[in-house]
C-alpha positions as CSV (number, residue, x, y, z in Angstrom):
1,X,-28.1,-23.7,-1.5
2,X,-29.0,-22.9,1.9
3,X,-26.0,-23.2,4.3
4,X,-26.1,-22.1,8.0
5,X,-24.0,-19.1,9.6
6,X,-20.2,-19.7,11.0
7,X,-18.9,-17.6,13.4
8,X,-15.2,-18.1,13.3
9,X,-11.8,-15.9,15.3
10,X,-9.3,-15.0,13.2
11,X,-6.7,-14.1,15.9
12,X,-5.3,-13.2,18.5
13,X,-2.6,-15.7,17.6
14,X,-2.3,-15.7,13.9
15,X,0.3,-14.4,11.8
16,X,-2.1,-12.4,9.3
17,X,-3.3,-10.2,12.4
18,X,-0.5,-8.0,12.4
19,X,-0.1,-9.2,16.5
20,X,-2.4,-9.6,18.9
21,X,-5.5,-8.5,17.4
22,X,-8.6,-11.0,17.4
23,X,-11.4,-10.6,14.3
24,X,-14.7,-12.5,15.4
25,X,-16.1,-12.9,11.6
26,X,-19.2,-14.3,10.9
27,X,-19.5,-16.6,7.3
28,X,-21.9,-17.6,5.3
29,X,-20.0,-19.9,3.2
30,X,-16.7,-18.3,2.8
31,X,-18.7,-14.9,2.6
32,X,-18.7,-11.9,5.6
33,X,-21.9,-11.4,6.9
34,X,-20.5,-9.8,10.0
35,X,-17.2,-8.8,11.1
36,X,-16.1,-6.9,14.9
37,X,-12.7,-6.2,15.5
38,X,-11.9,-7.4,19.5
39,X,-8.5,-5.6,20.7
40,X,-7.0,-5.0,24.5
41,X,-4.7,-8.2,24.4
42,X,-1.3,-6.1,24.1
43,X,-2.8,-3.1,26.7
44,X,0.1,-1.8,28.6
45,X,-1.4,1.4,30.9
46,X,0.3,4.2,28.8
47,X,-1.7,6.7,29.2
48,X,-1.6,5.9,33.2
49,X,1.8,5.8,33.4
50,X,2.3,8.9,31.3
51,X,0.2,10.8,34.4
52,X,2.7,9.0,36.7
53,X,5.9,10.4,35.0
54,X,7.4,13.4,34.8
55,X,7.0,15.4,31.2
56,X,10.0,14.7,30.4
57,X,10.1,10.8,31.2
58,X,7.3,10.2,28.9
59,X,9.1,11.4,26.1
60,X,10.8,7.5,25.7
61,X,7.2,6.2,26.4
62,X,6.0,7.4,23.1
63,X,8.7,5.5,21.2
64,X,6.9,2.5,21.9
65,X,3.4,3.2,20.9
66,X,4.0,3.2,16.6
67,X,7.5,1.4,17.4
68,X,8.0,2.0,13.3
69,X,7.5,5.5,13.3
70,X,9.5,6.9,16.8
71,X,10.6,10.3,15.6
72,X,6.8,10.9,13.8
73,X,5.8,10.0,18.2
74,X,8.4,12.3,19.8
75,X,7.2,15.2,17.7
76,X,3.6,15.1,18.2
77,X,4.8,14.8,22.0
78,X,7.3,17.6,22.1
79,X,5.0,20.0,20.0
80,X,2.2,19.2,22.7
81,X,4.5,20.0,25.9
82,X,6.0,23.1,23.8
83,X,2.2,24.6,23.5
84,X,1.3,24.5,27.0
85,X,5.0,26.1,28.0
86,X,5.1,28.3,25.0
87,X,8.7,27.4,24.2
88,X,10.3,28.2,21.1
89,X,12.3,26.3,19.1
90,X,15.0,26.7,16.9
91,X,15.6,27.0,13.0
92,X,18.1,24.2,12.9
93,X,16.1,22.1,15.3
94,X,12.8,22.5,12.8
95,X,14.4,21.7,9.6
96,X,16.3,18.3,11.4
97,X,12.6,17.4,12.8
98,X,10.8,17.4,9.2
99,X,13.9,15.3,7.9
100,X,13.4,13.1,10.6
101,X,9.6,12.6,10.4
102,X,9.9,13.0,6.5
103,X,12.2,10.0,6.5
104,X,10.0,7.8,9.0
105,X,7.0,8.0,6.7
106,X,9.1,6.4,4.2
107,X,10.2,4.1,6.3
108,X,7.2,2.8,7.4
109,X,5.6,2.7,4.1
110,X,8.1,0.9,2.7
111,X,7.4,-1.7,5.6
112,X,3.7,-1.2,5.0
113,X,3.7,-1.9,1.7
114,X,6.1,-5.0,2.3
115,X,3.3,-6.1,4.9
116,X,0.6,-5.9,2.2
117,X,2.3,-8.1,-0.5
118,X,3.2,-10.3,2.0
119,X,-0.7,-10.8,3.4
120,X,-1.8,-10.9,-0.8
121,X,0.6,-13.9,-0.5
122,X,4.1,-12.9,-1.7
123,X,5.3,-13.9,1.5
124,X,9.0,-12.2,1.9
125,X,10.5,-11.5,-1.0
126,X,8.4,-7.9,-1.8
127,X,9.6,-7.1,1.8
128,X,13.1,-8.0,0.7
129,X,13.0,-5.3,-2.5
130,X,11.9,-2.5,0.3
131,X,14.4,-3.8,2.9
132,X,17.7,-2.4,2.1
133,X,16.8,1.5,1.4
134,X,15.1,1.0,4.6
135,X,17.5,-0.1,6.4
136,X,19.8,3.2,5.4
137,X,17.4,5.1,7.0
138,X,17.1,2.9,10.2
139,X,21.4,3.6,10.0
140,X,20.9,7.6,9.7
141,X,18.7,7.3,12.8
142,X,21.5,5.5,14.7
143,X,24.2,7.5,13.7
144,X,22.3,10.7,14.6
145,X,20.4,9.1,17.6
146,X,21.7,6.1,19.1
147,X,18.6,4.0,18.0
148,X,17.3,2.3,15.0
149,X,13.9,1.9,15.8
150,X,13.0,3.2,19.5
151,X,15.3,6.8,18.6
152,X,14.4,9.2,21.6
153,X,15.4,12.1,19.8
154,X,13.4,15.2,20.3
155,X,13.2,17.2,23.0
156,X,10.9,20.1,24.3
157,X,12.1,23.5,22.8
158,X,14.5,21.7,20.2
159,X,16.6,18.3,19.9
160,X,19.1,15.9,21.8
161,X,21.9,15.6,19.3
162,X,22.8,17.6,16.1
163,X,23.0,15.7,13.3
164,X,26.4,13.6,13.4
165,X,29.5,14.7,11.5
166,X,29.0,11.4,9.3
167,X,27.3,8.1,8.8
168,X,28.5,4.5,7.4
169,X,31.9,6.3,6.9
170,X,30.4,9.1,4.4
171,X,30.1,12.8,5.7
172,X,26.0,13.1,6.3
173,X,24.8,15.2,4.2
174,X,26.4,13.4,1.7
175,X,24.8,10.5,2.7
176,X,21.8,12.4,2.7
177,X,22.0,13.2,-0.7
178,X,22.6,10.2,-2.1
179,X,19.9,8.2,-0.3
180,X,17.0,11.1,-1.2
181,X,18.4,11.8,-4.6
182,X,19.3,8.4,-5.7
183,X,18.6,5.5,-3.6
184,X,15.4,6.5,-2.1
185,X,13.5,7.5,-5.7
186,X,15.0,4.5,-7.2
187,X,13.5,1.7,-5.0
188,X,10.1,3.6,-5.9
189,X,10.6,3.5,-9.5
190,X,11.6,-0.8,-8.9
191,X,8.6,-1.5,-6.4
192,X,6.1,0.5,-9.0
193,X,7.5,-1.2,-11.7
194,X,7.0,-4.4,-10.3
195,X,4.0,-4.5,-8.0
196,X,1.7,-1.7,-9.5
197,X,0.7,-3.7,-13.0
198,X,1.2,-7.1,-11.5
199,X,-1.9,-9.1,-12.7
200,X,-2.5,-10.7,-9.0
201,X,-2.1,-7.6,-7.3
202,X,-5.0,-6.0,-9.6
203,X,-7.3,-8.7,-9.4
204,X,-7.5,-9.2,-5.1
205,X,-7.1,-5.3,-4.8
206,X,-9.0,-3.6,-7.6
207,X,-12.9,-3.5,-6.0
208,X,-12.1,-4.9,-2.7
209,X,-12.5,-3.9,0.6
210,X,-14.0,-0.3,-0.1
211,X,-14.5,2.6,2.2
212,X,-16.7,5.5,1.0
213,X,-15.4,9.2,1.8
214,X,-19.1,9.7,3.9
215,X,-18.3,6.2,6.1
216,X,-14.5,7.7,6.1
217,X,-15.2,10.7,7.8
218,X,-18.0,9.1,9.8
219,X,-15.9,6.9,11.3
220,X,-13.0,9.4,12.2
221,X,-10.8,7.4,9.7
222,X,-7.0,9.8,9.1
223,X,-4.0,9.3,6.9
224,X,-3.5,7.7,3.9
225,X,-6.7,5.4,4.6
226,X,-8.8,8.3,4.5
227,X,-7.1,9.9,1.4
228,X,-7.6,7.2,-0.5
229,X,-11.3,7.2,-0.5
230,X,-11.3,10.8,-1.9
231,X,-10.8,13.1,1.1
232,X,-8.1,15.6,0.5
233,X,-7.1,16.1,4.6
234,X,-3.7,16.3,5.7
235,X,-2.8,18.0,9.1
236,X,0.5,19.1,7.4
237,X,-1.6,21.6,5.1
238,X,-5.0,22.1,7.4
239,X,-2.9,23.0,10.6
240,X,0.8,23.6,9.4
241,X,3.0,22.6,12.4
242,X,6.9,23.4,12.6
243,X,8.2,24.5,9.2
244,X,5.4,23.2,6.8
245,X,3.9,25.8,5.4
246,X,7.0,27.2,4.1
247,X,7.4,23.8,1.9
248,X,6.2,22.8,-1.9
249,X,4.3,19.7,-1.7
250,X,0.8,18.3,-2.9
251,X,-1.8,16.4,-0.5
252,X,-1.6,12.7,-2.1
253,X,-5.3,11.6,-2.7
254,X,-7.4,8.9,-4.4
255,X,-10.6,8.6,-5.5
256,X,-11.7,4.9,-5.5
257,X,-11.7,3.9,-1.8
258,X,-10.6,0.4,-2.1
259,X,-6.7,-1.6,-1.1
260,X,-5.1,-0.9,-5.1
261,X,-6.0,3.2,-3.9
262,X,-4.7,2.4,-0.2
263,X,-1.4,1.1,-1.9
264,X,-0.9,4.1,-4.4
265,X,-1.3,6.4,-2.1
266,X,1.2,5.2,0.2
267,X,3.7,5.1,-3.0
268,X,2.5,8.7,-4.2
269,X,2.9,10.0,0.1
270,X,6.5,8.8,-0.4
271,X,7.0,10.8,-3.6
272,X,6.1,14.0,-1.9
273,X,7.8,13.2,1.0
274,X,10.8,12.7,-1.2
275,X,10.0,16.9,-2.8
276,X,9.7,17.5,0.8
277,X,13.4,16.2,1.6
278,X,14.7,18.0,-1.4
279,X,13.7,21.2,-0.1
280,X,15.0,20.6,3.7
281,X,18.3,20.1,2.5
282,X,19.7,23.7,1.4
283,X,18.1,25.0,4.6
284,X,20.5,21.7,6.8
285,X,23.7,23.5,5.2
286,X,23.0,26.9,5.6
287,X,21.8,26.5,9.6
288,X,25.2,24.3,9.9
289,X,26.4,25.3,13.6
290,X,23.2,27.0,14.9
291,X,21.7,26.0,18.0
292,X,19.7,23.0,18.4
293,X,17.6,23.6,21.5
294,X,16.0,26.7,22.5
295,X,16.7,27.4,26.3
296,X,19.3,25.6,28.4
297,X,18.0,21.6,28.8
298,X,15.7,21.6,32.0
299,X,15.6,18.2,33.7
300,X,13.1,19.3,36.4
301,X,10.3,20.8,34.3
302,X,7.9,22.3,35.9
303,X,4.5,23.7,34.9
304,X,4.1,28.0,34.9
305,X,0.3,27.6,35.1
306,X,-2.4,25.3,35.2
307,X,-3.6,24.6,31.4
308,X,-5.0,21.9,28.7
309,X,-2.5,21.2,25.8
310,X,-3.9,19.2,22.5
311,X,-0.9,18.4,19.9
312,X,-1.2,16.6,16.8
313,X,0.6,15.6,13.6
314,X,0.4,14.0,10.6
315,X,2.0,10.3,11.3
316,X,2.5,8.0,8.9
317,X,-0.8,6.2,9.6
318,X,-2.8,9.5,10.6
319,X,-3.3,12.1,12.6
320,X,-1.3,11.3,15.9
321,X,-2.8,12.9,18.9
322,X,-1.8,14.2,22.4
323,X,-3.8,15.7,25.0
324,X,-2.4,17.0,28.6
325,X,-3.7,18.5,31.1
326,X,-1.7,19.9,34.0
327,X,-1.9,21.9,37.5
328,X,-0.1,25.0,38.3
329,X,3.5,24.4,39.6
330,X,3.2,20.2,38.8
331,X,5.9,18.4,37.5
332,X,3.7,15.8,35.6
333,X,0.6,15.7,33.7
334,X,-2.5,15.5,35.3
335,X,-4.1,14.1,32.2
336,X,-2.8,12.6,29.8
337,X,-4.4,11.1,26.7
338,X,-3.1,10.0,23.0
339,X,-5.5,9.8,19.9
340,X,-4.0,6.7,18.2
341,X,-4.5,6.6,14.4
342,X,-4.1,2.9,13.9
343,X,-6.9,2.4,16.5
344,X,-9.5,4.7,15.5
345,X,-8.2,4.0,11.6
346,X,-9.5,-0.2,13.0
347,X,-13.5,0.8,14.0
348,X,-14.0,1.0,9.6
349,X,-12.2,-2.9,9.4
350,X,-16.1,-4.1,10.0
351,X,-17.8,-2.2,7.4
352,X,-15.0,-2.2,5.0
353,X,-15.1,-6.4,5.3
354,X,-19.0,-7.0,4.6
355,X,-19.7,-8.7,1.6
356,X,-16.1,-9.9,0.7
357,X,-14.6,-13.3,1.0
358,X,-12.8,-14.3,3.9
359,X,-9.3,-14.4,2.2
360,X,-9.5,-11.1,1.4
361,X,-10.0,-10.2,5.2
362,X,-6.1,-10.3,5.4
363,X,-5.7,-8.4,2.8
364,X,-8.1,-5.3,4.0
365,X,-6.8,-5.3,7.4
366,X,-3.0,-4.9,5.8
367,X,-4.0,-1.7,3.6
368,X,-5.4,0.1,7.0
369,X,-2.0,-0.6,8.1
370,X,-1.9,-0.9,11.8
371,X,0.5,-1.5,14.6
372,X,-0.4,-3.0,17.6
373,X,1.4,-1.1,20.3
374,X,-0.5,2.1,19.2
375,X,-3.8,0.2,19.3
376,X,-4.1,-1.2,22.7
377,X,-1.2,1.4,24.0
């Protein structure tokens, strides 16, 4: 039956879109012939403003860019600004900045898994079943920062705040061990007990929206979307930063490419994360009282010498990437440039979507798992 080609625009006001992000998709029937992702509708000048500020002003700035992952932001930043300074940073201050990033990518999995059920049409209630252990996390990070969400917590050569003497009422690292021993493992065992065999979830996952490890690595794709087609990269293991290399953990991949793989992964990522936490722990008891911050706090930074700077880390969504430049004497970058993993992770949502049905557009675009304030930035 021959039917003639719809273009349609899914976005920039629609709920499925994760925010203002516009999909010009092109049907035949209710099947993608053509998909192009348009974004720039949340663009706020960060990287112009980041040549504006001071280095240390900026620090805030990067809060807002993956507003679910904060502390994962202020470490690539700080680890950036400590390379071009060569500042050093203390034990304590290392061991507190893998709980703190370890702890975010289980927070924003749990979201982004809540996210995904909620675009395969489960609406709220998966979200609910994630929400609560989340939320004990979001309490840490006040208690220790101020914040829940935007935590402005690291700082170059170390950290604003030690860890606080307790949270909720219980001494911390009780608290601590009760949410990664307990808590934390069992919400995993609960969400894989309901979601991983459920019979819906199998049949709009399983096959669906597929990304091959050569179009992958082609497209620049990092993270757990690029683990999941097969590629075993994790910036953690190929370019340990802060303590990593000292720690026990496996590089979660899998091998099929498609959103079932892209939602295991993010449930193995938080197993690991959870061996990592386990291990950080014995080292936060016995550093108890040492120094968070390497030199005295400088509020005037200025640079030694002129020089280039490029930071990265494993985020939650990918590798997270900072690149500054800077003159001799200046108290602000010259440059300044961020490699933004939910926006590079959007340029495979085209090829990904070809051939597929238009209902399960919404459903690939929620297992790249994207936030807009990092695309458009």
């Amino acid at each position: 039956m021959k039917t003639d080609k719809v273009t349609v625009n899914l976005g920039p006001q629609h709920p499925s879109t994760h925010g203002v992000f516009r999909m010009v998709v092109t049907l035949d029937g209710e099947t993608i012939v053509d998909l192009k992702p348009v974004m720039g509708y949340l663009h706020r000048n960060h990287e112009q403003i980041g040549e504006r500020n001071t280095f240390n002003m900026n620090m805030p700035y990067t809060d807002r860019l993956d507003y679910l992952s904060s502390m994962s932001n202020n470490l690539g930043y700080a680890i950036t600004i400590e390379k071009l300074f060569d500042m050093t940073v203390p034990e304590r201050a290392e061991w507190i900045r893998i709980l703190m990033v370890e702890l975010t990518r289980i927070c924003n999995h749990l979201w982004a898994l809540g996210f995904l059920l909620n675009d395969l049409g489960a609406l709220q209630t998966p979200m609910l079943y994630f929400y609560l252990e989340r939320e004990l996390i979001l309490d840490f990070f006040e208690a220790t920062s101020g914040a829940r969400m935007l935590c402005n917590y690291m700082r170059f050569g170390g950290l604003a705040y030690d860890l606080p003497d307790e949270v909720r009422g219980v001494p911390t690292l009780k608290f601590l061990e009760e949410l990664i021993f307990n808590r934390l493992p069992s919400v995993l065992d609960q969400g894989d007990d309901l979601i991983t065999g459920n019979e819906i979830v199998r049949a709009r996952a399983i096959g669906v929206g597929i990304l091959t490890p050569q179009d992958a690595i082609a497209m620049s794709t990092a993270g757990p979307l690029l683990r999941a087609s097969g590629v075993p990269y994790d910036i953690r293991r190929a370019e340990p930063y802060s303590y990593y290399e000292y720690l026990d953990f496996d590089v979660a991949v899998r091998y099929n490419g498609d959103i079932y793989d892209r939602y295991l992964i993010r449930i193995d990522e938080m197993r690991q994360s959870l061996r990592i936490l386990e291990q950080v722990l014995p080292h936060l008891k016995r550093t108890m009282g040492a120094p968070i911050i390497g030199d005295k706090p400088q509020y005037a930074m200025r640079a030694p010498r002129a020089g280039e700077s490029y930071g990265r880390v494993e985020n939650p969504k990918g590798e997270l990437g900072y690149y500054v430049t800077t003159k001799r004497r200046s108290g602000n970058p010259e440059r300044y440039h961020v490699r933004a993993p939910s926006f590079i992770n959007l340029t495979a949502l085209g090829p990904m979507s070809r051939g597929y049905k238009i209902a399960d557009v919404v459903a690939i675009l929620g297992s790249i798992d994207i936030v807009l304030g990092e695309v458009d930035r």
